[in-house]
N, C-alpha and C positions, 0 to 999 in steps of 0.2 A: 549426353543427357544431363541435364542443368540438376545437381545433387540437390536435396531438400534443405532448407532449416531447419536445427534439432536442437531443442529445448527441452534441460532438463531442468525442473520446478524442484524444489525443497518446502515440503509443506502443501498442505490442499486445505483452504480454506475458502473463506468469501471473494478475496483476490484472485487465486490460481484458479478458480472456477472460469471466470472470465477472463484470464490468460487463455487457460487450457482451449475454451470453445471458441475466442476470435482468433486466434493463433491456428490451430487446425481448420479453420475456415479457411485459414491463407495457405491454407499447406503444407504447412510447417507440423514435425515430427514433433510433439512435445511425449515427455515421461514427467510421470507425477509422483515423489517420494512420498508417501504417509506412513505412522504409525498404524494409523489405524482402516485396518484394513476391512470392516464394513462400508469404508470411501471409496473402494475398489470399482464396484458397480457405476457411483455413479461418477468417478474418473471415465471408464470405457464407454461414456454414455456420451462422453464429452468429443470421443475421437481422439483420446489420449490412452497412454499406457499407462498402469499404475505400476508401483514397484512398491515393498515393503519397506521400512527405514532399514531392518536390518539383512538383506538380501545381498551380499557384498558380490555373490557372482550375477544375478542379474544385473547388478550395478554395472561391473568392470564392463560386461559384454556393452554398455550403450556408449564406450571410449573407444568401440571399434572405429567409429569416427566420428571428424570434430563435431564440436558443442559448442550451447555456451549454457552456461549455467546461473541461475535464477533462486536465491533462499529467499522463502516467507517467512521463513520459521523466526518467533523470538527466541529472547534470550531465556536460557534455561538455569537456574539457580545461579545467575548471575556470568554462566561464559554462553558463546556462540555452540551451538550442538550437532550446527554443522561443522563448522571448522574444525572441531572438537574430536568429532567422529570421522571425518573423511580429508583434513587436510593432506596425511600422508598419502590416501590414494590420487587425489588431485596432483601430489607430486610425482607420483610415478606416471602417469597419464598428461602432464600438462602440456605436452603438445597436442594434445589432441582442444585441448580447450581454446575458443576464440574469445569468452570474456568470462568476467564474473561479476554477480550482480546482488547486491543485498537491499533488502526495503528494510528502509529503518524509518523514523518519525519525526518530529519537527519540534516533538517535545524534549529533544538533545539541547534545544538553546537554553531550555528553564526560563526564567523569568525575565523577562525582559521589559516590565511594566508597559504595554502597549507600542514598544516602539518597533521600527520596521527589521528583521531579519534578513540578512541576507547568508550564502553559502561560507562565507569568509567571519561572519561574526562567530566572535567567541564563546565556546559550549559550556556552559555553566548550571547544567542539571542538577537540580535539588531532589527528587523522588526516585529511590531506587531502583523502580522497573528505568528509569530514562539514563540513571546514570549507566546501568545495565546495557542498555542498546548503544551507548559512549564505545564501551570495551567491545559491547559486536560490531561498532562497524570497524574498529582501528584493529581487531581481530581479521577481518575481511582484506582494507587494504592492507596488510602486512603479507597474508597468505598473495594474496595478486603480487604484490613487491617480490616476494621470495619465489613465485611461478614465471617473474616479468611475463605476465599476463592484466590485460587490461581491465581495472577493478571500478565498474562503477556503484556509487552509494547516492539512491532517492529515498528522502525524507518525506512521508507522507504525513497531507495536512491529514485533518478528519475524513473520513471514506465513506462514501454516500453513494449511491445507485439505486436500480430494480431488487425492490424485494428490502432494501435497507436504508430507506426515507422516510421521513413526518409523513408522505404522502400515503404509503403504504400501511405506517400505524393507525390512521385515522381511516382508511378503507376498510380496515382488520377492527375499526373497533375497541381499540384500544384504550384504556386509562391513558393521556396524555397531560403530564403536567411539565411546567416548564421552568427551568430558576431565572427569574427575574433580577436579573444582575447589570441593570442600565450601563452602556457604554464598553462593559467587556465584550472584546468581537476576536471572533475565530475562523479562521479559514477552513476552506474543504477540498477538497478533489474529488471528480466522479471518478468510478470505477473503470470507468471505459477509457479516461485519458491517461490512469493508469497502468491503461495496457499499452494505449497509444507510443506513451512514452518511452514506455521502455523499450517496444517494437524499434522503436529510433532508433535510441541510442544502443541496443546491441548491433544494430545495422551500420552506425555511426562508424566513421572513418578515425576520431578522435581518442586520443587516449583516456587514464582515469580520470576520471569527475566525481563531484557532489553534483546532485539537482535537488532542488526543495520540488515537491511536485502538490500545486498548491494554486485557486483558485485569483480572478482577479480581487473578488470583493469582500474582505473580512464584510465578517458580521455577528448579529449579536443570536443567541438561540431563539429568541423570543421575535425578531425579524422576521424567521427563516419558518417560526412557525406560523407564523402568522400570516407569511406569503400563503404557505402550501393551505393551510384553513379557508385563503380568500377563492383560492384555485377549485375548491372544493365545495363550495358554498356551506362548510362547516363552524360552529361556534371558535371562537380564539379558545384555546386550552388552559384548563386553570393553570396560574401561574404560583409558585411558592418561592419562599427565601432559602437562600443557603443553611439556615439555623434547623428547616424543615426536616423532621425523622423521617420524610418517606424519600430526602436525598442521600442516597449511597454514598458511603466515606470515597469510592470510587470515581462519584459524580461530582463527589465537592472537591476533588485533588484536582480537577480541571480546571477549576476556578482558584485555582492560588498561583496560577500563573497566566499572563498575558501578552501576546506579541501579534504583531505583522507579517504573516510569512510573503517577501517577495518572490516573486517568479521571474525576475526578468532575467535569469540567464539560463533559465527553460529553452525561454524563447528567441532571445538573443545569439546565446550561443550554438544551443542544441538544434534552434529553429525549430521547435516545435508550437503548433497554435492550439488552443485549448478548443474541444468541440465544445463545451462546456463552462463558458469564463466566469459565470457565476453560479449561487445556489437555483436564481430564477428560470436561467433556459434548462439546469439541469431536472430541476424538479418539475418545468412544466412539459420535459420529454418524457418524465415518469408518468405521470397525470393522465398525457395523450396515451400512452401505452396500454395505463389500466384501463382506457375507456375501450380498447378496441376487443377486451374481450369480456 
């Protein structure tokens, strides 16, 4: 009898949602670590198991056989909380593990004034939380190095899908204002390729890797909202400048830095093809979605 795929997830947030329910769709055994165990519910809702973060004997029991394992989780005052907390069990257990997998972000390059990024270009992070996810992933491959266990690390552009798009704020009604910052353009990835992706590459025959997991068509916010506004037949959104009090010290640290994330050894290497190659067909599968209910 052909044994299942068993995914264990670190973290249940906007991402592991969408792991948890295309992955059990496939069949595959996912477990879901959280803190917070009001998630529990709608973890089991998903056709996943939840477990607590700190549950060390439910844990060990899911090394009864192989895995591969999956963190969302960020960085936590600056180290990995996974590695942190479970690197020695992962050592005592590491044959049972088939990979390990961290999502990390694209804002590890730092600035790079608009020019194109690749997996190979040098990490030169200015902002804390970025230099922070720097030490989670080299936290990560180290623990893979020291398991010889296959560690790979995606960088995610910005992460957009159902339920977390201009398309859905503007359904909902929402205050939408935008910073008009001519020429700064940013990548994205749907939430669905990054399941896609990873479903690969833990399936992948290949050892550790980088992937940037990242859309074909930078662009600017003010594009993107403006597509989903025309998709809508709604007004374009006030626009403001970065100097504006109602932009979050949050919103304006995105704008002190600028790059290109390329994809071509996604796709090249990994062979992965995007359902999704830019904001346009992604937003206008969100679009058709909301209309059908």
């Amino acid at each position: 009898m052909h044994k299942k795929n068993r995914l264990l997830i670190f973290g249940f947030g906007y991402t592991s949602k969408f792991l948890c329910h295309k992955l059990a769709k496939k069949n595959w055994q996912v477990f879901c670590i959280t803190r917070v165990s009001e998630k529990f519910e709608k973890i089991e809702s998903l056709n996943a198991t939840p477990i607590g973060f700190n549950d060390e004997e439910k844990i060990k029991r899911i090394f009864d056989e192989d895995l591969y394992i999956l963190s969302t989780a960020p960085p936590d005052n600056g180290k990995d909380p996974i590695v942190e907390n479970y690197g020695t069990l992962f050592k005592k257990y590491n044959k049972r593990i088939k990979s390990l997998g961290y999502l990390s972000t694209t804002s590890v390059y730092g600035d790079k004034k608009g020019e194109w990024v690749t997996e190979d270009t040098v990490l030169e992070p200015n902002l804390e939380r970025s230099i922070s996810r720097v030490d989670a992933e080299n936290s990560w491959i180290k623990c893979g190095e020291n398991l010889s266990v296959k560690t790979t690390i995606y960088r995610l552009a910005g992460i957009y899908g159902p339920g977390r798009s201009l398309i859905d704020r503007f359904i909902g009604n929402e205050a939408i204002y935008i910073v008009d910052k001519p020429g700064h353009l940013f990548n994205r990835i749907h939430v669905e390729d990054i399941v896609g992706a990873v479903e690969m590459a833990m399936s992948s025959q290949s050892g550790s890797m980088i992937f940037n997991l990242s859309d074909d068509l930078p662009a600017t916010q003010l594009d993107v909202a403006k597509f989903a506004a025309n998709l809508l037949k709604k007004n374009y959104p006030e626009t403001v400048t970065l100097k504006s009090d109602r932009v979050s010290e949050m919103a304006r640290s995105f704008y002190k830095e600028e790059k290109k994330v390329s994809n071509k050894k996604l796709k090249n290497e990994l062979g992965y093809h995007l359902i999704y190659p830019s904001f346009k067909e992604g937003l206008l599968a969100i679009y058709k979605n909301s209309k059908e209910f």
